[in-house]
C-alpha positions as CSV (number, residue, x, y, z in Angstrom):
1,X,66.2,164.1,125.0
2,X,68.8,161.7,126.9
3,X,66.0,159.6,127.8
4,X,64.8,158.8,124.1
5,X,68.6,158.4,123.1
6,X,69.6,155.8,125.9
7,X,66.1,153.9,124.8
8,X,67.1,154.1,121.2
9,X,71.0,152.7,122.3
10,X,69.3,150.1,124.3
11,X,67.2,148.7,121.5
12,X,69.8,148.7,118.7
13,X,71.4,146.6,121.1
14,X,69.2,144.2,121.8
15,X,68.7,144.1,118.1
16,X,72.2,143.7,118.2
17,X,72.2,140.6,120.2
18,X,69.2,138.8,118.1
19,X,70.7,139.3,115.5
20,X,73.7,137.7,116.3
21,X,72.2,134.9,117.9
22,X,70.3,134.3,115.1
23,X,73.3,134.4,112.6
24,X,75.6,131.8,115.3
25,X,72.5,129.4,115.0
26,X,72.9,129.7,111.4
27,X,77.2,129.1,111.7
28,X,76.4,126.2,114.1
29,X,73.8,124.6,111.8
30,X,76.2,125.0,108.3
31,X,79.3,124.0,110.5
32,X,77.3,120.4,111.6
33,X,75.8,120.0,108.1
34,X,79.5,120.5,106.6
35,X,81.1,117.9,108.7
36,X,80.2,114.4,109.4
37,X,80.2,113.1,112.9
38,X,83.4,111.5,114.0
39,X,83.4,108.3,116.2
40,X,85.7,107.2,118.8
41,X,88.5,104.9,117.4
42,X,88.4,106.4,114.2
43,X,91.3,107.1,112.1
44,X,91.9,110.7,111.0
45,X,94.6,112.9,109.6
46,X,95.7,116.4,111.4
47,X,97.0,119.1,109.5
48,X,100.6,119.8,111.1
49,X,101.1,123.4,111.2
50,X,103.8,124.8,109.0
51,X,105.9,126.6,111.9
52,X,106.0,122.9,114.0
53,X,107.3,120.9,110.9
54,X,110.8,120.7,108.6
55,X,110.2,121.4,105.0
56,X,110.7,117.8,104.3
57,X,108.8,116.5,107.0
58,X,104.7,115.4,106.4
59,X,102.3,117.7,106.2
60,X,99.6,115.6,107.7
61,X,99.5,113.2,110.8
62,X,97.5,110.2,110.9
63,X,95.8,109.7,114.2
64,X,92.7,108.4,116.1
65,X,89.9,109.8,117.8
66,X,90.2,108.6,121.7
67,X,87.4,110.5,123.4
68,X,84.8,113.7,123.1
69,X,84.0,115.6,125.1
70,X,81.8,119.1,124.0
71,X,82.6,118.8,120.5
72,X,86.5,119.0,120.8
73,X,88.3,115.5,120.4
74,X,91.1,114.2,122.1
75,X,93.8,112.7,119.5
76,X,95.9,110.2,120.0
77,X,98.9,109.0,117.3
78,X,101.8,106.1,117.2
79,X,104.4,108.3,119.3
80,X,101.2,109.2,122.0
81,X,98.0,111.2,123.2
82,X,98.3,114.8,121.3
83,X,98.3,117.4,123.8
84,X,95.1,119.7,122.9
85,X,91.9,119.2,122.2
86,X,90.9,119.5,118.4
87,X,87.7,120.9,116.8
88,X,85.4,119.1,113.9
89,X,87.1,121.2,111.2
90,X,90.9,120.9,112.4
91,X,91.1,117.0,111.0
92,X,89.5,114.7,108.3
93,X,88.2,111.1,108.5
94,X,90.8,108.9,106.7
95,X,90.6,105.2,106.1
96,X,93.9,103.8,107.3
97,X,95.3,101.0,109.9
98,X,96.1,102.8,113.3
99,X,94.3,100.3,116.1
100,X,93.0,101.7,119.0
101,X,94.2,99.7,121.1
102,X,97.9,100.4,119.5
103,X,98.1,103.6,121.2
104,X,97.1,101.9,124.5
């Protein structure tokens, strides 16, 4: 009787686990078909979060991508290199005038 109940544990979890595998494939695949990949150099604008800005200050910051590294980007604006690394869905391409080589 505690035999057939740890087998049936066992396989609901391992149905568990496909299933969710299956269903992060699915996230990962909608997530790249969503955005559009970002190259280095380009121009971008990230969101400033409420708490971090004055209610008359922008809510957006323009920036450019400097490097990737396992899809997170390191940003970099006019006053220098932001400090973490941002995912695809945290900014949006933007066509603006910020040079790379500006922010070296």
């Amino acid at each position: 009787d505690n035999e057939t109940r740890l087998t049936s544990i066992n396989q609901h979890r391992s149905e568990s686990i496909k299933t969710l595998k299956k269903r992060a494939a699915e996230m990962l695949q909608q997530s790249c078909s969503k955005y559009s990949t970002v190259e280095i150099g380009q121009n971008i604008l990230v969101k400033i979060p409420d708490v971090d800005r004055g209610r008359l200050a922008p809510r957006n910051s323009l920036a450019v991508v400097l490097f990737e590294r396992e899809d997170l980007y390191q940003l970099g604006s006019s006053t220098g290199v932001l400090e973490k690394l941002y995912a695809r869905n945290e900014f949006q391409v933007h066509n603006s005038l910020i040079s790379f080589t500006i922010l070296l």
